[in-house]
C-alpha positions as CSV (number, residue, x, y, z in Angstrom):
1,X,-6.5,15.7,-18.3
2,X,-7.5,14.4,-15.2
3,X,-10.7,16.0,-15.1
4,X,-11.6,13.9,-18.5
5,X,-10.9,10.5,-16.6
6,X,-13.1,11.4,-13.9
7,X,-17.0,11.4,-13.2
8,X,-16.6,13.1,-9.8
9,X,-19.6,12.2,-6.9
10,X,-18.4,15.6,-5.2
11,X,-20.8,18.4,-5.3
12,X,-19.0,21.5,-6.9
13,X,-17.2,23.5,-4.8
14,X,-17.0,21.0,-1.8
15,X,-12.9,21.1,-1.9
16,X,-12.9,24.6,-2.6
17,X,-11.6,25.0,1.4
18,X,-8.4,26.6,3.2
19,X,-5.9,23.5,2.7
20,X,-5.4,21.4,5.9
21,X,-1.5,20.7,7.2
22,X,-1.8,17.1,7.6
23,X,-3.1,14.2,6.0
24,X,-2.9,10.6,7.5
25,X,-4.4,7.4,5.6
26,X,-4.9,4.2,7.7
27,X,-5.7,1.6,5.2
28,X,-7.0,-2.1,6.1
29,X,-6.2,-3.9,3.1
30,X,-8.9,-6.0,1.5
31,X,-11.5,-5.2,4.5
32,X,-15.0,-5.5,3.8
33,X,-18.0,-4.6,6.4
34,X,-18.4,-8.5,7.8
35,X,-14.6,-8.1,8.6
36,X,-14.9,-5.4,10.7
37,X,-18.6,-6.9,12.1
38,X,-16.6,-9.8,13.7
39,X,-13.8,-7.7,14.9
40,X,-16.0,-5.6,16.8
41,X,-17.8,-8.8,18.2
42,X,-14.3,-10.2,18.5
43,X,-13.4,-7.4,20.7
44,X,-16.6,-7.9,23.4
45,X,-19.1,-6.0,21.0
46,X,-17.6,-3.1,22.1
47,X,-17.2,-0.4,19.2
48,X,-14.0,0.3,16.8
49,X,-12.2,3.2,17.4
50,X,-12.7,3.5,13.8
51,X,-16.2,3.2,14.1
52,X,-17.3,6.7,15.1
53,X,-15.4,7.7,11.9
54,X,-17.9,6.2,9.5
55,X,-19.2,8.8,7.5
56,X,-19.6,7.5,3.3
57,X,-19.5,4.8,1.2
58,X,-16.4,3.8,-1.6
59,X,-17.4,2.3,-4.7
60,X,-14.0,0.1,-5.3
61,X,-14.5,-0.9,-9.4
62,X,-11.2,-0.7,-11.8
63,X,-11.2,0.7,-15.3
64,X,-12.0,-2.9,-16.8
65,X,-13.6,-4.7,-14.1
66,X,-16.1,-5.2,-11.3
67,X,-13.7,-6.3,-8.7
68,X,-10.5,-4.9,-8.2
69,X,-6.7,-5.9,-7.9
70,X,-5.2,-3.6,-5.5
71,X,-2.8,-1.9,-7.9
72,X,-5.5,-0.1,-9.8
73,X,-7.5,0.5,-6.5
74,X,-4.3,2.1,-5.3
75,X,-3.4,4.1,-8.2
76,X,-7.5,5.1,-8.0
77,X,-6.9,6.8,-4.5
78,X,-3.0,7.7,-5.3
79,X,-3.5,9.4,-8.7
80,X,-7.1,10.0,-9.5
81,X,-7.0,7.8,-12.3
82,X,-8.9,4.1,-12.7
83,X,-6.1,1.5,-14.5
84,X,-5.9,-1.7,-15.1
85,X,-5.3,-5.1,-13.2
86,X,-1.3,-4.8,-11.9
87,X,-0.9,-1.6,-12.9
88,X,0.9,1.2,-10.7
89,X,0.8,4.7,-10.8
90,X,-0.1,4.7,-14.3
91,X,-3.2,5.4,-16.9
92,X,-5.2,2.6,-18.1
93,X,-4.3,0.8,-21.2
94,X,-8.4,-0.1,-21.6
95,X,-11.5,1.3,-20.4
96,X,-14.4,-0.9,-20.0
97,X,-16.3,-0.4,-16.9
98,X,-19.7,2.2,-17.3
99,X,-18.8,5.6,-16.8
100,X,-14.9,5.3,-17.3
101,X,-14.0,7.0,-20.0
102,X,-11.4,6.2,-22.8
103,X,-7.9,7.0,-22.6
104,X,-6.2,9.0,-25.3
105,X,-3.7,6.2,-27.0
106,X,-1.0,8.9,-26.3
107,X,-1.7,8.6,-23.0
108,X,-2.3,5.0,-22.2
109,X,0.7,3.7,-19.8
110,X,1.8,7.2,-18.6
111,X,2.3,7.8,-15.9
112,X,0.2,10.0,-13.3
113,X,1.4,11.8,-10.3
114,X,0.1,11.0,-6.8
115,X,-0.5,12.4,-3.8
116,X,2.6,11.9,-2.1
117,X,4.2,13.8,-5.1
118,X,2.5,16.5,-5.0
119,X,3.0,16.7,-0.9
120,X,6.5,16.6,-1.4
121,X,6.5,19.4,-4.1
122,X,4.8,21.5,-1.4
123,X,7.5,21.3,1.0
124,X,5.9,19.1,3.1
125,X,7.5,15.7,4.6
126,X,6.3,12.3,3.4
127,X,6.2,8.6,4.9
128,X,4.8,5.3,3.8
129,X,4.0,2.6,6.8
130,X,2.9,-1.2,6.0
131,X,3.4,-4.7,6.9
132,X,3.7,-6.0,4.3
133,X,7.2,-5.7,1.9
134,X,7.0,-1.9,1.3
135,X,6.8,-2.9,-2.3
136,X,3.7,-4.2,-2.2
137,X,0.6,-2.8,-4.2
138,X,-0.8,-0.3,-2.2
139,X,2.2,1.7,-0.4
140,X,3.8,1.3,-4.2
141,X,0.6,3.3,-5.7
142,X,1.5,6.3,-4.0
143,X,5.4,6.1,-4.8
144,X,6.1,3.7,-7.8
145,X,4.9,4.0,-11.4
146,X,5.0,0.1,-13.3
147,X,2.6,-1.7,-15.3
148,X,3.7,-4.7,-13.6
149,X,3.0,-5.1,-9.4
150,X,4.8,-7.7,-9.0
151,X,8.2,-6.0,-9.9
152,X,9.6,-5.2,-6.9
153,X,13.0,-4.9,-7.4
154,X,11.9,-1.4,-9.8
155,X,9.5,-0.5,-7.5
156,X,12.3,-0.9,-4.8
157,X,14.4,1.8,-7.0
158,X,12.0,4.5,-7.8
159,X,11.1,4.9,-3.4
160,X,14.5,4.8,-2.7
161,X,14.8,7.8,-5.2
162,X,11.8,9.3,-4.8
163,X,13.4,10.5,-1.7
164,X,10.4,9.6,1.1
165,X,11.2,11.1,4.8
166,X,9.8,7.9,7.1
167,X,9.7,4.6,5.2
168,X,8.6,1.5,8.0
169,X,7.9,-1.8,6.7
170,X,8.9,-5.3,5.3
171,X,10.9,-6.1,1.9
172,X,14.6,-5.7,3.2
173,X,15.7,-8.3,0.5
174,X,13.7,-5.8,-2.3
175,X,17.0,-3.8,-1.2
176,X,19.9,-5.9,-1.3
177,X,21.5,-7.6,-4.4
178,X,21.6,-11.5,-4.8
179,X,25.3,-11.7,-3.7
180,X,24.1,-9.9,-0.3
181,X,21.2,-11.9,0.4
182,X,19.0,-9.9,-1.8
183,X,16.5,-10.6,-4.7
184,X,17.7,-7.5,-7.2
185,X,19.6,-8.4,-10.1
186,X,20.9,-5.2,-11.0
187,X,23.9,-5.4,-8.6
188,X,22.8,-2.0,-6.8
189,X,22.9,-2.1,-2.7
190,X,19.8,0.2,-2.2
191,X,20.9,0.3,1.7
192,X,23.9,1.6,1.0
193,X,22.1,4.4,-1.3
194,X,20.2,5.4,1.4
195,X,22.4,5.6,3.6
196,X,24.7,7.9,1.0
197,X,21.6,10.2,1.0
198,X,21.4,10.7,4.4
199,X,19.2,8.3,6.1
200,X,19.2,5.6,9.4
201,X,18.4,2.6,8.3
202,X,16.7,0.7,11.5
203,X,15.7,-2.5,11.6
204,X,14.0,-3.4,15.1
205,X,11.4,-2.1,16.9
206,X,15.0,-0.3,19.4
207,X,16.4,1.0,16.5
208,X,13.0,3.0,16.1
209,X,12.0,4.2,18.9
210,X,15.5,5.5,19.6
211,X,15.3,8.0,16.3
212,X,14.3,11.7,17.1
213,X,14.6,13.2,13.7
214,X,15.3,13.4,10.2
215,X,15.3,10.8,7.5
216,X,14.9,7.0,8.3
217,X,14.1,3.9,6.2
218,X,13.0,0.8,8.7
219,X,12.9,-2.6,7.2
220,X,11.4,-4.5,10.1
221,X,11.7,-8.4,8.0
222,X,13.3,-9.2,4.5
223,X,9.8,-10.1,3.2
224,X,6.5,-9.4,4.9
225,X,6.4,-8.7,8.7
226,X,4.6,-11.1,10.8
227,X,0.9,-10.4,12.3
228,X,0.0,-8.5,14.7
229,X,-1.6,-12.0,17.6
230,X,1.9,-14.1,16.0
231,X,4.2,-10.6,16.4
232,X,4.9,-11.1,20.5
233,X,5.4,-15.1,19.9
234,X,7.7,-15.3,17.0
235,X,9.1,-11.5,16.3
236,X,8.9,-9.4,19.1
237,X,11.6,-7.4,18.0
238,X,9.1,-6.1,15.4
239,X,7.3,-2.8,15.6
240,X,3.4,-2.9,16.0
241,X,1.5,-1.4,13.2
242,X,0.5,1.4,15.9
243,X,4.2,1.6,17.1
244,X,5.7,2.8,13.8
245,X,2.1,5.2,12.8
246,X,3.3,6.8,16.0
247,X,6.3,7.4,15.3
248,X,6.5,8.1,11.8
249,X,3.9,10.9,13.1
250,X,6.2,12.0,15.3
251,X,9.3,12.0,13.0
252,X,7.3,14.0,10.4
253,X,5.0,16.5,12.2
254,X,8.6,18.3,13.0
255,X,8.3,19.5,9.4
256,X,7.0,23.0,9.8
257,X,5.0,22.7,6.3
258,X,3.4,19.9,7.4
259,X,3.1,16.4,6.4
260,X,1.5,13.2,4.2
261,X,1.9,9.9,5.7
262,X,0.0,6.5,4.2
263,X,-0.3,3.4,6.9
264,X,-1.7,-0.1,5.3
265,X,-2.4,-3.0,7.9
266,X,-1.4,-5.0,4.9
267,X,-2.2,-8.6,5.8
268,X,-5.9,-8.6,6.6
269,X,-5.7,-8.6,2.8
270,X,-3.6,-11.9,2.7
271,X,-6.0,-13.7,5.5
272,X,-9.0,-13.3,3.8
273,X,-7.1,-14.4,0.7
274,X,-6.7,-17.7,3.0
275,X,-10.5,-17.5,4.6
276,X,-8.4,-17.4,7.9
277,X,-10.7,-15.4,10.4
278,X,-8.0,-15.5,13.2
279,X,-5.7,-13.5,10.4
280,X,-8.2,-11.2,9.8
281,X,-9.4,-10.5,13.6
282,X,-5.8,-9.9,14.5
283,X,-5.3,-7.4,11.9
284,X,-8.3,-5.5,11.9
285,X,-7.3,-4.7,15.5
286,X,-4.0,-3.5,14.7
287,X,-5.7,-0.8,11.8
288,X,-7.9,0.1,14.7
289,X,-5.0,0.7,17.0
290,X,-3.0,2.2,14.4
291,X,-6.5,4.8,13.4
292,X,-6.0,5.4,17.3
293,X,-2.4,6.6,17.3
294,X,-3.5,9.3,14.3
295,X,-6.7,10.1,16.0
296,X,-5.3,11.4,19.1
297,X,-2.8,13.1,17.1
298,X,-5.3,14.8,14.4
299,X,-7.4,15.9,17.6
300,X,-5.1,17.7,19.4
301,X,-3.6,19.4,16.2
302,X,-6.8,20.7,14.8
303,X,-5.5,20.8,11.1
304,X,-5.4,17.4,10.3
305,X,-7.5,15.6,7.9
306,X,-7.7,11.6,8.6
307,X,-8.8,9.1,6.2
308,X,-9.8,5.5,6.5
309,X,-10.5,3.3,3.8
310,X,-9.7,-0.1,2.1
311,X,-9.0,-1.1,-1.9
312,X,-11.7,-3.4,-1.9
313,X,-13.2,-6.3,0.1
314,X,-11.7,-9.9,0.0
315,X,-12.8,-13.2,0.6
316,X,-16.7,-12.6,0.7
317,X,-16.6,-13.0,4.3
318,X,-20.2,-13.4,6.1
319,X,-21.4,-14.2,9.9
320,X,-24.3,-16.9,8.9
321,X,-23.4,-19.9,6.4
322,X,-24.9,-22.5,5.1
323,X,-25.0,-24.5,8.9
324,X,-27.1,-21.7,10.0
325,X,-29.8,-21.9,7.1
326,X,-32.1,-22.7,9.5
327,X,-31.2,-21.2,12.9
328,X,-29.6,-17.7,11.8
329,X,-32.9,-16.2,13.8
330,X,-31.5,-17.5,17.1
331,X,-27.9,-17.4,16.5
332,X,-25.8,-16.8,19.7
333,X,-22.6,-14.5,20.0
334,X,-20.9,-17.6,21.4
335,X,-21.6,-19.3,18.3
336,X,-19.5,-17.0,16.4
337,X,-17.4,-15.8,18.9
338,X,-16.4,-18.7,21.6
339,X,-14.4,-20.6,18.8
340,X,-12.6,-18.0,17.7
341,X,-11.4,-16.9,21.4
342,X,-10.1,-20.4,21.6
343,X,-7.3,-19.8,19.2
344,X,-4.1,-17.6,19.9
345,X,-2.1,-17.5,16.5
346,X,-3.0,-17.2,13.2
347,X,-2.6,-19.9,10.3
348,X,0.7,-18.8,9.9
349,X,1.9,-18.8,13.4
350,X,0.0,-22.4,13.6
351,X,3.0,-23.2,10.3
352,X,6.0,-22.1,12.8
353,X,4.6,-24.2,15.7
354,X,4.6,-27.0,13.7
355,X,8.0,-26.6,12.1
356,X,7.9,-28.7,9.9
357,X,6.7,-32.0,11.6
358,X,3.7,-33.0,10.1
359,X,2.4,-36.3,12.1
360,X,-0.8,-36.7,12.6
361,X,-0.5,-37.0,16.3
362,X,1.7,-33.5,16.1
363,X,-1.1,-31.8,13.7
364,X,-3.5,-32.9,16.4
365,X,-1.5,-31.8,19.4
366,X,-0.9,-28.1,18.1
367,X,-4.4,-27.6,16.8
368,X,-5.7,-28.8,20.5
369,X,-2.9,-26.7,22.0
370,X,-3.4,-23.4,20.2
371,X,-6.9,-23.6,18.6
372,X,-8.8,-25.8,21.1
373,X,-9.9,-28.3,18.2
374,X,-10.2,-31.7,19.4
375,X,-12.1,-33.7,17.2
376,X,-10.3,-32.6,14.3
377,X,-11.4,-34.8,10.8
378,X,-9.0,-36.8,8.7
379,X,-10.0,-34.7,5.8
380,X,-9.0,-32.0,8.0
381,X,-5.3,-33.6,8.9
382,X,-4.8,-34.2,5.3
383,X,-5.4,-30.7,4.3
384,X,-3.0,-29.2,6.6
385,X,0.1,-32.3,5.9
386,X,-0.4,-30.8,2.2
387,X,-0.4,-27.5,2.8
388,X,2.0,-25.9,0.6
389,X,5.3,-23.8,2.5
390,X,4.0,-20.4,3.7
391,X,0.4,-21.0,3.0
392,X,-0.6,-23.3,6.0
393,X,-3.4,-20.4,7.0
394,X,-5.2,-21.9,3.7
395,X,-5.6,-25.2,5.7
396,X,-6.0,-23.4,9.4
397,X,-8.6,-20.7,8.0
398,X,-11.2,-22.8,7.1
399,X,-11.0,-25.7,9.7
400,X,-11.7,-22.7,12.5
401,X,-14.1,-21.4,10.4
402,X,-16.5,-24.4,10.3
403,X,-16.1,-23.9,13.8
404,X,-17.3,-20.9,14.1
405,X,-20.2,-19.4,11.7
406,X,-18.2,-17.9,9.3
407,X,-19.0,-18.1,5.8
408,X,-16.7,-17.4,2.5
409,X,-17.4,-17.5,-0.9
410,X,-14.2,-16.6,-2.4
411,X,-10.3,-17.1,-2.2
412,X,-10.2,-13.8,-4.2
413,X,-10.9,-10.1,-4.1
414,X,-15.0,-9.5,-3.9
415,X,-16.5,-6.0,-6.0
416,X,-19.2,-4.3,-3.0
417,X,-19.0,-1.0,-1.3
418,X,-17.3,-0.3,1.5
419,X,-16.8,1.7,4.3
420,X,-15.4,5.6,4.5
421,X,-14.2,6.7,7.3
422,X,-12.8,10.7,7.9
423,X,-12.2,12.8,10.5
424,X,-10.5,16.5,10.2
425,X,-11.2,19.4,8.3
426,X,-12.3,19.0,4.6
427,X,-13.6,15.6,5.0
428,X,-15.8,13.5,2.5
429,X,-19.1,12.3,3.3
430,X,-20.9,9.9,1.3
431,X,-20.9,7.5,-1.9
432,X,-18.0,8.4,-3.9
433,X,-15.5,6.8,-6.4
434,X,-11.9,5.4,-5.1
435,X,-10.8,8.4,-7.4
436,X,-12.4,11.0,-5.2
437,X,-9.9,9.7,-2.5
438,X,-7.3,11.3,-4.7
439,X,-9.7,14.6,-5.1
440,X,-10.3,14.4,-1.5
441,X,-6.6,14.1,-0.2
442,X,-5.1,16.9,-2.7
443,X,-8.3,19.2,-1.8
444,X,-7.5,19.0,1.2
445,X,-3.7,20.0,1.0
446,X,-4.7,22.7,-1.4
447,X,-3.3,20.4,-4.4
448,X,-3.8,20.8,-8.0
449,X,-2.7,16.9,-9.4
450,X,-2.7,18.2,-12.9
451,X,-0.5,20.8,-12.2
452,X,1.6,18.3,-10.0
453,X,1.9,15.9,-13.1
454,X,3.1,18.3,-15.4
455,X,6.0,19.6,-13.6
456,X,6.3,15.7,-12.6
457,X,5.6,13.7,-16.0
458,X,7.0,15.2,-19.4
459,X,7.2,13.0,-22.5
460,X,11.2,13.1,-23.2
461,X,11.5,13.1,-26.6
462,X,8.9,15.9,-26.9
463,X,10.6,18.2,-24.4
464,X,14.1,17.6,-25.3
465,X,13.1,18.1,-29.2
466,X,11.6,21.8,-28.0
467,X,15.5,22.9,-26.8
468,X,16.9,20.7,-29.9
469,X,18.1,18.0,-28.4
470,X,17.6,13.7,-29.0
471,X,17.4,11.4,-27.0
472,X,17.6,7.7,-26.8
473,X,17.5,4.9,-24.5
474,X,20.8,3.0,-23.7
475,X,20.1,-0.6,-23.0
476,X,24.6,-1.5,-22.8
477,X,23.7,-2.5,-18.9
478,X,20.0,-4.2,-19.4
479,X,19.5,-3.9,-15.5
480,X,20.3,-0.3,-15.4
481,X,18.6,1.9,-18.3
482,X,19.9,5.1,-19.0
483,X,18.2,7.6,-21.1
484,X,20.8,9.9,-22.8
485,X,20.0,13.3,-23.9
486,X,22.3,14.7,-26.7
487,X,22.4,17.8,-28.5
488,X,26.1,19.0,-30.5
489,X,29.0,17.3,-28.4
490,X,26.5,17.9,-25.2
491,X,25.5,15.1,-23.4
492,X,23.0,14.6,-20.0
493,X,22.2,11.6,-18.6
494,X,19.0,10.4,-16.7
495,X,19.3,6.8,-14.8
496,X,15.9,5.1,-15.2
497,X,13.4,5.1,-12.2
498,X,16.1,7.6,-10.6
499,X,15.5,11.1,-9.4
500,X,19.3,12.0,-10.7
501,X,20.7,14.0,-13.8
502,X,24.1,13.3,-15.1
503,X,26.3,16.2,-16.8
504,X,29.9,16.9,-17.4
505,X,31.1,14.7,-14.8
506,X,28.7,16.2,-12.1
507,X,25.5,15.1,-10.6
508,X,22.9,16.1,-9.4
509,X,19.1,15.0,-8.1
510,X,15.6,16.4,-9.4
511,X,12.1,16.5,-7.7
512,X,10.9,13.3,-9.4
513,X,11.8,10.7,-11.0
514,X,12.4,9.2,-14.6
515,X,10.5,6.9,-15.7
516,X,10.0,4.2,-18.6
517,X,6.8,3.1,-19.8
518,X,8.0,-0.4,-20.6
519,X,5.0,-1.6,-22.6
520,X,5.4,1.8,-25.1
521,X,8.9,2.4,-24.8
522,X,8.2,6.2,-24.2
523,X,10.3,8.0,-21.0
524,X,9.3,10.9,-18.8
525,X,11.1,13.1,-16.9
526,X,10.2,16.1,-14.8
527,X,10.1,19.4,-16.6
528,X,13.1,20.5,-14.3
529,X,15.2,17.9,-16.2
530,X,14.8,19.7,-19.4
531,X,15.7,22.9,-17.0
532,X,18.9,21.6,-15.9
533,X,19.9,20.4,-19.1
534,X,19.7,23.6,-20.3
535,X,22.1,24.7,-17.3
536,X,24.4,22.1,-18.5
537,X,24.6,23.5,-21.6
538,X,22.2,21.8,-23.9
């Protein structure tokens, strides 16, 4: 099936190689070459450690579109599959683009095993890493399976169940229900769940550094955790991206089968969203420092494969703009770079320095105090008194910006190439598709994803019929699906977007998870449901 979805760039045979132990994916979300141009410039001119990494070319496009959201992008390098705008760890409902080809309607909506699944089938240990709300898009591609992105409360329920070794990261309240603080609305304390199952659940920078082993969830911030130039000012008691790479490296290399671990500097993704350069700079840096930490690690193993790569560029970033139409031949690296070194927060760490007073004479004061802009214009002042809560780097971005001679050309996503980066055995090289990624990854751990989704992704109805059994969906608790498989006065149970199976009073938890297709109404389970439903006595 996969194979059919595919137009592979990989010459035949090229993952046909003895499996690696290890692969690590640092991810700089929504980074485009210009981004890391003026980092590099940012940083003295001196290069990336990324930079000597550089070795292809990703072509980002979704199944219906030229420019991607990140949920396709992530279930493109995740699954092997191109899908549709906010769609998760699941086939494409359309097809649209050149060379992607149709989806079967029996298929549209399933969903399609990743590479984290097919790690943990293995044996091997598994982590996720990113600053923004663990939920989010791209760390949910690899462990979530929704056609809508934004539901993280579901999203939430299927990684706790999914049963991920090292989990670091924002989206505490994605956890916790309303009467605890929380956002979910199914009444379920997912801390508490983990914490049943085994795991520490940390939630400062202390509390991590002071775990040696075993199974650990770290919610750093109830929503997003703060970047990387604001994290010493306003939460210091967060982890650094590169603090929590290292040790979710550490925590998982002690598996003897080896490991998959994904890492997303998240929120270079949300300042280019905000054309704020300062946002971007600062977190460019920390996916550089982060590559670093799994670097040193992949050299000095020898059987690690490390990939770099981002969903898609954001924000149509340039150096050069329309003020430089007619000097761009003699521009200066302090023209780029001197206004930029004036500033020492982002836009959002500008918001919590102003706290809410927004004078004129106070506007003025912290934008002279923290961004060295004096002569600030009253169009200028006005933009920022009416920026909206939590979006003041929309009014900060751009007035540093002018400064500067940064250019943007878009609040949103943007469709060009962009930058591969590999190191390790089995590495890619050149132009290839986002779903390679997928290709490339399970190559390299000696993974067969079709194989992986088959044990993993079993219509219900069809595999329960095959032992004689029904099935049907019970709705009683609206929050909290249960599929219930019957046959004679038998009866199983399977929680939706829960790994357990429920029999005679007993429980018991499978190697995947069950999952609803909401928009078809179809469930699948893992083939070993069917197994232990038989054992039960179905």
């Amino acid at each position: 099936m996969l194979a059919a979805l595919l137009i592979p760039l990989f010459p035949a045979g090229a993952l046909a190689k003895a499996p690696v132990k290890n692969v690590i994916i640092v991810m700089p979300d929504g980074m485009s070459a210009t981004h890391a141009t003026v980092a590099r410039w940012y940083n003295g001119g001196k290069a990336l450690v990324s930079d000597e990494m550089i070795c292809g070319a990703i072509r980002t496009y979704s199944a219906e579109s030229l420019i991607s959201d990140s949920a396709p992008a992530s279930t493109a390098f995740a699954t092997g599959h191109k899908s549709n705008s906010k769609f998760i760890g699941i086939l494409p409902a359309k097809t649209t683009m050149p060379g992607v080809a149709p989806v079967a309607d029996e298929l549209k909506y399933k969903p399609g095993a990743t590479v984290l699944e097919g790690a943990k089938l293995q044996g091997k240990a598994v982590g996720l890493v990113a600053t923004s709300n663990i939920q989010h898009a791209s760390p949910a591609g690899y462990s979530a399976h929704t056609f809508n992105r934004n539901d993280y409360n579901d999203i939430a329920e299927q990684q706790v169940y999914l049963d991920i070794d090292v989990v670091f990261g924002g989206g505490k309240q994605y956890l916790l229900p309303v009467a605890q603080g929380g956002k979910r609305t199914d009444g379920e304390n997912l801390v508490a769940v983990l914490k049943d199952r085994g795991y520490r659940f940390v939630e400062d920078r202390g509390q991590m550094a002071s775990v040696k082993s075993g199974k650990v969830w770290g919610m750093f911030a109830m929503d997003d955790m703060a970047y990387e130039f604001d994290r010493p000012t306003f939460r210091p008691e967060e982890p650094s991206l590169a603090e929590m790479t290292g040790k979710a490296i550490e925590l998982l290399s002690q598996n003897k089968n080896g490991f998959f671990l994904f890492v997303e500097a998240s929120k270079v993704d949300w300042a280019s969203h905000a054309n704020d350069p300062i946002g971007v700079i600062s977190d460019v840096l920390a996916f550089d420092e982060a590559m670093k930490v799994a670097l040193d690690f992949a050299r000095k193993d020898g059987q690690t494969l490390v990939l770099g790569f981002t969903d898609h560029g954001n924000g149509g970033m340039s150096i050069g703009n329309k003020t430089t139409d007619a000097t761009y031949d003699k521009l200066p690296f302090e023209a780029l770079i001197a206004p930029l070194k004036k500033a020492t927060l982002t836009g959002e760490g500008i918001e919590k320095v102003l706290d809410g007073d927004l004078s004129e004479s106070n506007i003025r004061f912290v934008m002279s105090n923290y961004y060295g802009v004096d002569d600030l214009t009253a169009g200028e002042v006005t933009a920022i008194q009416k920026a909206k809560k939590g979006s003041m780097n929309y009014a900060v971005g751009p007035v540093i910006s002018r400064r500067s001679v940064i250019g943007w050309t878009t609040n949103g996503h943007t469709g060009e190439d962009v930058f591969l980066y590999a190191y390790g055995p089995n590495r890619p090289t050149g132009l290839i598709q986002n779903t390679d990624l997928a290709l490339a990854q399970a190559g390299a751990l000696g993974l067969d994803l079709d194989a992986v989704d088959g044990k993993l992704f079993v219509e219900a109805d069809k595999a329960f019929a095959a032992i004689g059994a029904t099935v049907r969906l019970d709705k009683a608790d609206a929050a909290n699906p249960v599929l219930v498989v019957e046959k004679g006065m038998k009866r199983v149970e399977l929680p939706i977007s829960k790994d357990i199976v429920r029999a005679g009073g007993t429980s018991c938890e499978m190697h995947g998870l069950t999952v609803l297709a909401a928009k078809t109404g179809k469930v699948y389970v893992p083939r070993q449901a069917v197994e232990l439903a038989v054992a039960a006595g179905l």
